[in-house]
C-alpha atoms as an extended CHARMM CRD file, in Angstrom:
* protein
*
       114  EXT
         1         1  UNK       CA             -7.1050000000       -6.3710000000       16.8880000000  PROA      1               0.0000000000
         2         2  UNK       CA             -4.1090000000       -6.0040000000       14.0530000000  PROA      2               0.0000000000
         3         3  UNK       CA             -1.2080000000       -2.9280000000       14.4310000000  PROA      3               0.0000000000
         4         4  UNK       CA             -0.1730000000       -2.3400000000       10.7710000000  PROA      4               0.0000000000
         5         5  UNK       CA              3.5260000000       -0.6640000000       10.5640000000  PROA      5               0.0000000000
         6         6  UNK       CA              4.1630000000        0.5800000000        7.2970000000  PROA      6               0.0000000000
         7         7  UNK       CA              8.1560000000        0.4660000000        5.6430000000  PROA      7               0.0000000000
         8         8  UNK       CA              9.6680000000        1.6840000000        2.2910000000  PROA      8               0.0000000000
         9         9  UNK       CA              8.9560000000        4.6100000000        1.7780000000  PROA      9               0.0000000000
        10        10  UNK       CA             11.1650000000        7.9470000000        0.5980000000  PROA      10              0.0000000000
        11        11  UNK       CA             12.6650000000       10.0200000000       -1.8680000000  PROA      11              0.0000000000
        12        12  UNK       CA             12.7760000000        9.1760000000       -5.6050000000  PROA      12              0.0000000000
        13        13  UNK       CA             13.4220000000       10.5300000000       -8.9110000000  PROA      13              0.0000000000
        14        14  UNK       CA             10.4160000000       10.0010000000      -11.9610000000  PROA      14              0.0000000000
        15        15  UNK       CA             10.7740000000        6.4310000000      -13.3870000000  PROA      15              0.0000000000
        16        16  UNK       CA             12.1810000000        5.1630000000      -10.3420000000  PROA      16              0.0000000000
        17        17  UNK       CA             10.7110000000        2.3460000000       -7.8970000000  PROA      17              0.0000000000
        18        18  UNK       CA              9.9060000000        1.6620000000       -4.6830000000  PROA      18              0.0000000000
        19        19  UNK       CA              8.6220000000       -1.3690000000       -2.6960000000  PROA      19              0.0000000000
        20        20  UNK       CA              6.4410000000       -1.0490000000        0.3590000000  PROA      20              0.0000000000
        21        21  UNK       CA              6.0060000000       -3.0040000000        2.8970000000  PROA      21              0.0000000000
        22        22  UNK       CA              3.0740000000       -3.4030000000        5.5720000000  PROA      22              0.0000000000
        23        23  UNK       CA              3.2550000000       -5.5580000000        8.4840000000  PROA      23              0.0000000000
        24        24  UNK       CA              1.2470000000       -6.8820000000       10.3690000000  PROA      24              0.0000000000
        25        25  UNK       CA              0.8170000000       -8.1340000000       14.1340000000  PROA      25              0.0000000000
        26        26  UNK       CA             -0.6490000000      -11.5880000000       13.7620000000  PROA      26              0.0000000000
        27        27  UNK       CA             -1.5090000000      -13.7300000000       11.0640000000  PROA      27              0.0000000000
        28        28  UNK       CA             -3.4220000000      -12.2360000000        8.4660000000  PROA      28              0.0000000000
        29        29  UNK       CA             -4.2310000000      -15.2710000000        6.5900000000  PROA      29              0.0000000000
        30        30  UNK       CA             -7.8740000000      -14.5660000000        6.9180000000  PROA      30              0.0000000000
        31        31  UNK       CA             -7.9370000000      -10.8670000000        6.6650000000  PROA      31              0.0000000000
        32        32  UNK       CA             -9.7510000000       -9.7640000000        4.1690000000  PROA      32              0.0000000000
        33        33  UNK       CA             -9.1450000000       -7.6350000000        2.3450000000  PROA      33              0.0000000000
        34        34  UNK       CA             -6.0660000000       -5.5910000000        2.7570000000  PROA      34              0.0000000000
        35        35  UNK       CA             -4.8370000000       -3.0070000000        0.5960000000  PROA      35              0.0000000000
        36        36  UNK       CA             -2.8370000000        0.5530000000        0.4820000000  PROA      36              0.0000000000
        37        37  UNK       CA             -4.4350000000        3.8300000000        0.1210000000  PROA      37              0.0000000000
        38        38  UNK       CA             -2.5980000000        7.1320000000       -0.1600000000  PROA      38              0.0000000000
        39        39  UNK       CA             -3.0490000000       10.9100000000        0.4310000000  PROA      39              0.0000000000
        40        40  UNK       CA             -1.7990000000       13.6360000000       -1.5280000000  PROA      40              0.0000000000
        41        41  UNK       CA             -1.3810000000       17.0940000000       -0.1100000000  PROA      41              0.0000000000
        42        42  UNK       CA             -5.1980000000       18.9530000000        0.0260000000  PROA      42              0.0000000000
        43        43  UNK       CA             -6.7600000000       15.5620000000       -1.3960000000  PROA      43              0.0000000000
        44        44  UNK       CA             -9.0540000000       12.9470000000       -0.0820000000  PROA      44              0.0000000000
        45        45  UNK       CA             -7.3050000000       10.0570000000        1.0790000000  PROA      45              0.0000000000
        46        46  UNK       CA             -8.5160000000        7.2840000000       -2.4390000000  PROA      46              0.0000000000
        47        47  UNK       CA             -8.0210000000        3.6280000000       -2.4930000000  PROA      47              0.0000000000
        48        48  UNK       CA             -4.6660000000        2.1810000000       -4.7490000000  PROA      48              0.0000000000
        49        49  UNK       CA             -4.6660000000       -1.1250000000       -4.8370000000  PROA      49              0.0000000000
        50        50  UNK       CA             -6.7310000000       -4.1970000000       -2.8640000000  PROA      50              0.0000000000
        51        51  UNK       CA             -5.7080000000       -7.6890000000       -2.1360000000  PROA      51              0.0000000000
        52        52  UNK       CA             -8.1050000000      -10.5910000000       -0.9300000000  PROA      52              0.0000000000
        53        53  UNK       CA             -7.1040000000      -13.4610000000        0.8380000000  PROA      53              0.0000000000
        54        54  UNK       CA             -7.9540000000      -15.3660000000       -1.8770000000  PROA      54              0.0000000000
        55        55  UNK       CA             -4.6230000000      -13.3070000000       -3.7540000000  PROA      55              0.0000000000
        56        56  UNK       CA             -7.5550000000      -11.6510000000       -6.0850000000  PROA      56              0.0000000000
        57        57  UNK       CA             -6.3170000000       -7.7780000000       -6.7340000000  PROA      57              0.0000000000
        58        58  UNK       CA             -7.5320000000       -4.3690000000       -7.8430000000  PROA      58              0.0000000000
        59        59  UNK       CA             -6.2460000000       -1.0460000000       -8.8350000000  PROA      59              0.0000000000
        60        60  UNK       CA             -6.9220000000        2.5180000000       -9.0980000000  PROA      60              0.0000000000
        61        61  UNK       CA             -6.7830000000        3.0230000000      -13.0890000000  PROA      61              0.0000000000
        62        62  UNK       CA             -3.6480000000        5.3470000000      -12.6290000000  PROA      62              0.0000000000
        63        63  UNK       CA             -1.5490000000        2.6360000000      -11.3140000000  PROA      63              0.0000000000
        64        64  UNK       CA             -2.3850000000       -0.2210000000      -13.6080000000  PROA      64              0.0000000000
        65        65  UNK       CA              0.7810000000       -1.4740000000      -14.9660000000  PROA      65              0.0000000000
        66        66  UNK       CA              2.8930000000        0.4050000000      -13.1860000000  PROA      66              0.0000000000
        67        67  UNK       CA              2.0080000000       -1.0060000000       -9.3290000000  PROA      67              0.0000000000
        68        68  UNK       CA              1.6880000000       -4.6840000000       -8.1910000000  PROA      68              0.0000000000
        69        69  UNK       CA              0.1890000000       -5.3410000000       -4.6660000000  PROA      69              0.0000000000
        70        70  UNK       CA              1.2800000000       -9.0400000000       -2.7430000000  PROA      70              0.0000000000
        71        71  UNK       CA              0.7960000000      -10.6520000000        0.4840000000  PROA      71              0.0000000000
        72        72  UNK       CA              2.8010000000      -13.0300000000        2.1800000000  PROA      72              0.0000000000
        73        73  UNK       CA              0.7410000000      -14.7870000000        4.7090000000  PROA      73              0.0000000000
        74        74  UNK       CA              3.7770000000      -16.3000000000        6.2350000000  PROA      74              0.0000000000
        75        75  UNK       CA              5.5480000000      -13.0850000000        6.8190000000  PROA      75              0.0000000000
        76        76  UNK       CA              2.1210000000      -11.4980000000        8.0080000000  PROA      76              0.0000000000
        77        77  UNK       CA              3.0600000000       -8.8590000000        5.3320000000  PROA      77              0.0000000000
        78        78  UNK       CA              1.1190000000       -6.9090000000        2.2400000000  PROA      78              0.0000000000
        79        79  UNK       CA              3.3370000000       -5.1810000000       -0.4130000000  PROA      79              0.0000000000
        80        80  UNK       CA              3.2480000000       -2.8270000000       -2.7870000000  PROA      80              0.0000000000
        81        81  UNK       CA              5.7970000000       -2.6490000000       -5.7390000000  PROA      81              0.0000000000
        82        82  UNK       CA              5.7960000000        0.3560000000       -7.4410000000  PROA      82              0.0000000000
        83        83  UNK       CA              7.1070000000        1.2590000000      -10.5750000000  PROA      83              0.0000000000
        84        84  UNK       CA              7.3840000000        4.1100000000      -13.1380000000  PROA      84              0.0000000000
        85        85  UNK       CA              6.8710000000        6.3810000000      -10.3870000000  PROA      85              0.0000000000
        86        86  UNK       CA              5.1580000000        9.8500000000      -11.0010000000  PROA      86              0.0000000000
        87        87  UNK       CA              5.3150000000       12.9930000000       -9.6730000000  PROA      87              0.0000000000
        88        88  UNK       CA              2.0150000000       12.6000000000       -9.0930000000  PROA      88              0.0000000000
        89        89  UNK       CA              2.2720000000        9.5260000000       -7.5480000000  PROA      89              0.0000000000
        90        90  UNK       CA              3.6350000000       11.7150000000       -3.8790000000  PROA      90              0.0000000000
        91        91  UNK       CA              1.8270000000       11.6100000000       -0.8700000000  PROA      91              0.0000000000
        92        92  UNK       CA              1.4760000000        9.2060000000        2.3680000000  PROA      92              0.0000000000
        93        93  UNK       CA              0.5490000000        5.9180000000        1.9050000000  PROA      93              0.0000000000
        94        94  UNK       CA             -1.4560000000        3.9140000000        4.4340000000  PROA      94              0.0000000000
        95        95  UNK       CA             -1.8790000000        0.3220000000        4.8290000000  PROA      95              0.0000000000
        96        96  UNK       CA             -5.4780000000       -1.1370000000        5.5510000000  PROA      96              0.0000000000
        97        97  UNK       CA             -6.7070000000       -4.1940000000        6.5910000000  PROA      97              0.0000000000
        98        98  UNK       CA            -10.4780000000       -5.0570000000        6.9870000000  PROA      98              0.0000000000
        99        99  UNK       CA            -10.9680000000       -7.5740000000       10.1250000000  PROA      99              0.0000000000
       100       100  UNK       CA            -14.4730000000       -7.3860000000       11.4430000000  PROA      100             0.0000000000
       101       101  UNK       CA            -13.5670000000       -3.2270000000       11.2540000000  PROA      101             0.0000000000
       102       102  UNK       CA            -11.1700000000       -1.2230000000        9.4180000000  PROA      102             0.0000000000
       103       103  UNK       CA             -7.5720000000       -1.0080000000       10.8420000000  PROA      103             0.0000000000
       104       104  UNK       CA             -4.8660000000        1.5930000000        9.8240000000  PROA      104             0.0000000000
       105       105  UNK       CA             -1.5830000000        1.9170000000        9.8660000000  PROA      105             0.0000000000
       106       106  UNK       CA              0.1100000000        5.4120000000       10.4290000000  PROA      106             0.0000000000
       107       107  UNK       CA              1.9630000000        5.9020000000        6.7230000000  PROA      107             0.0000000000
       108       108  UNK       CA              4.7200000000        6.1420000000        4.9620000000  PROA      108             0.0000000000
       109       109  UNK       CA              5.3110000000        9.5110000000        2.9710000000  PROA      109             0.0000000000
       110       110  UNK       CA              6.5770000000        8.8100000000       -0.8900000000  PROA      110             0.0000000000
       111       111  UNK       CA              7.9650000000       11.8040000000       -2.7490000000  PROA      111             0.0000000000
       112       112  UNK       CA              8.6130000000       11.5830000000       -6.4220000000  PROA      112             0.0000000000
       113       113  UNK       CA             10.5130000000       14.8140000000       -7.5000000000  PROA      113             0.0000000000
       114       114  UNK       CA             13.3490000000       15.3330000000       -9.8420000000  PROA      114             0.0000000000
């Protein structure tokens, strides 16, 4: 069993940033993978960005360049940086971590709006 609790999210103006943070119960040195999905309003929740435990990562095309996912095995805690942010960009995004099963956290809402 892992609880993920999700931090950083919020408010912010196109081109801005935001860094958030997931962590997690116990070690997560050998979860694998973890990674941050998000929801938009009246769309499918779709995968962002993917981190193994070997530090290998992958990203939705729309984020590429703009978003950089991290772990910190020490801290027990996955982030996502996020820059250039888009108005499209706004929904809730969820933590996930893959540990025999799928585990969830309950989201952070991000809001990009001028």
């Amino acid at each position: 069993q892992v609880q993920l609790v999700e931090s950083g999210g919020g408010l912010v103006q196109p081109g801005g940033s935001l860094r958030l943070s997931c962590a997690a119960s116990r070690s997560i040195v050998n979860i694998n993978p973890m990674g941050w999905y998000r929801q938009a309003p009246g769309k499918e929740r779709e995968l962002v960005a993917i981190i193994s435990s070997g530090g290998r990562t992958n990203y939705v095309d729309s984020v590429k360049g703009r978003f950089t996912i991290s772990r910190d095995n020490a801290k027990n805690t996955v982030y996502l940086q996020m820059n250039s942010l888009k108005p499209e960009d706004t929904g809730v995004y969820y933590c996930y971590a893959h540990d025999f099963r799928s585990y969830w956290g309950q989201g952070t809402q991000v809001t990009v709006s001028s």
